[in-house]
N, C-alpha and C positions, 0 to 999 in steps of 0.2 A: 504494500500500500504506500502510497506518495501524497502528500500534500507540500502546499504553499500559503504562505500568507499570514495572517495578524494567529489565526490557531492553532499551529505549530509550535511546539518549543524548539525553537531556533533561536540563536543572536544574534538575528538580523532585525534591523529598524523593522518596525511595523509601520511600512508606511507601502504605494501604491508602486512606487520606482521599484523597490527591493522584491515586492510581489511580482512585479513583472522579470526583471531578471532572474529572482527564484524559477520563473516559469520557464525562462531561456534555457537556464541551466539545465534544468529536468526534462527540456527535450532535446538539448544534445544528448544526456544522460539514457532515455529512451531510444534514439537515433544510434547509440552504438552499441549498445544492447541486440538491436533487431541488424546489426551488421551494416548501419550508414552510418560509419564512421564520420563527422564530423571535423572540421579543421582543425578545431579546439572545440574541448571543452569549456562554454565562458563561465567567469568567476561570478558571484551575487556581489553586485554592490548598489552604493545607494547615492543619491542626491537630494538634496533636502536644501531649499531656500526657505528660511524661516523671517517674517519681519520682526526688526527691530523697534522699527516706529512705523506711520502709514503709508510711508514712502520709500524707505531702504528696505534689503533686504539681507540678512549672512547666507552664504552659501557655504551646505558642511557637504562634503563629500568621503566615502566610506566604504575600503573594500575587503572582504573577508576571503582565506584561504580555503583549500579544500576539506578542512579541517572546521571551518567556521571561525577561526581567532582572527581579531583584523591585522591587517597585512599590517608589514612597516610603510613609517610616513603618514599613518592614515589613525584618526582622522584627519583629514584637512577642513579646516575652517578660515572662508575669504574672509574679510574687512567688509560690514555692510557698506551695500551701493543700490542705488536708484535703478541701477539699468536692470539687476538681477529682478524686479518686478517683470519687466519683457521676459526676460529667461521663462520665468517660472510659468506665465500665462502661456508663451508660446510652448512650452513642454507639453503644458495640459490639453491644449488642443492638439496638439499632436496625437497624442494617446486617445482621446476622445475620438478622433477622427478616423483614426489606424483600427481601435477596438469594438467601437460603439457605435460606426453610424451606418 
């Protein structure tokens, strides 16, 4: 049995970025199983633009091994900025767009 996402015990962020790479993950993981070997296998990681006030935003970014501990370097955490509100809005519709419409 396989899951993803916020009801797993995993140490991955619970958030939708990390849910969807989980999902990448497990079907490379699926894909070499059934003999399609895949390029790589990719890693879960995560991005997360959080606001700091109404108008800037931090961008924490976050990658775990195959093990689940985060890798070195990581986390990273930008300096809020203004622009990461575009980031984040354009992410969402991307996902939106690509999953849901």
């Amino acid at each position: 049995m396989f899951g993803i996402g916020d009801h797993i015990a995993a140490p991955y962020t619970k958030s939708m970025y990390a849910a969807i790479t989980e999902a990448q993950r497990l079907s490379d993981i699926f894909a070499d199983m059934f003999g399609k070997k895949p390029a790589e296998i990719r890693k879960v990681n995560n991005v997360c633009w959080s606001y700091v006030n109404k108008n800037a935003l931090t961008r924490i970014e976050v990658w775990w091994d195959d093990e689940g501990k985060t890798m070195a370097g990581y986390p990273k955490v930008e300096d809020p900025k203004e622009e990461y509100k575009q980031h984040k809005f354009a992410w969402v519709k991307s996902m939106l767009a690509r999953y849901w419409s």
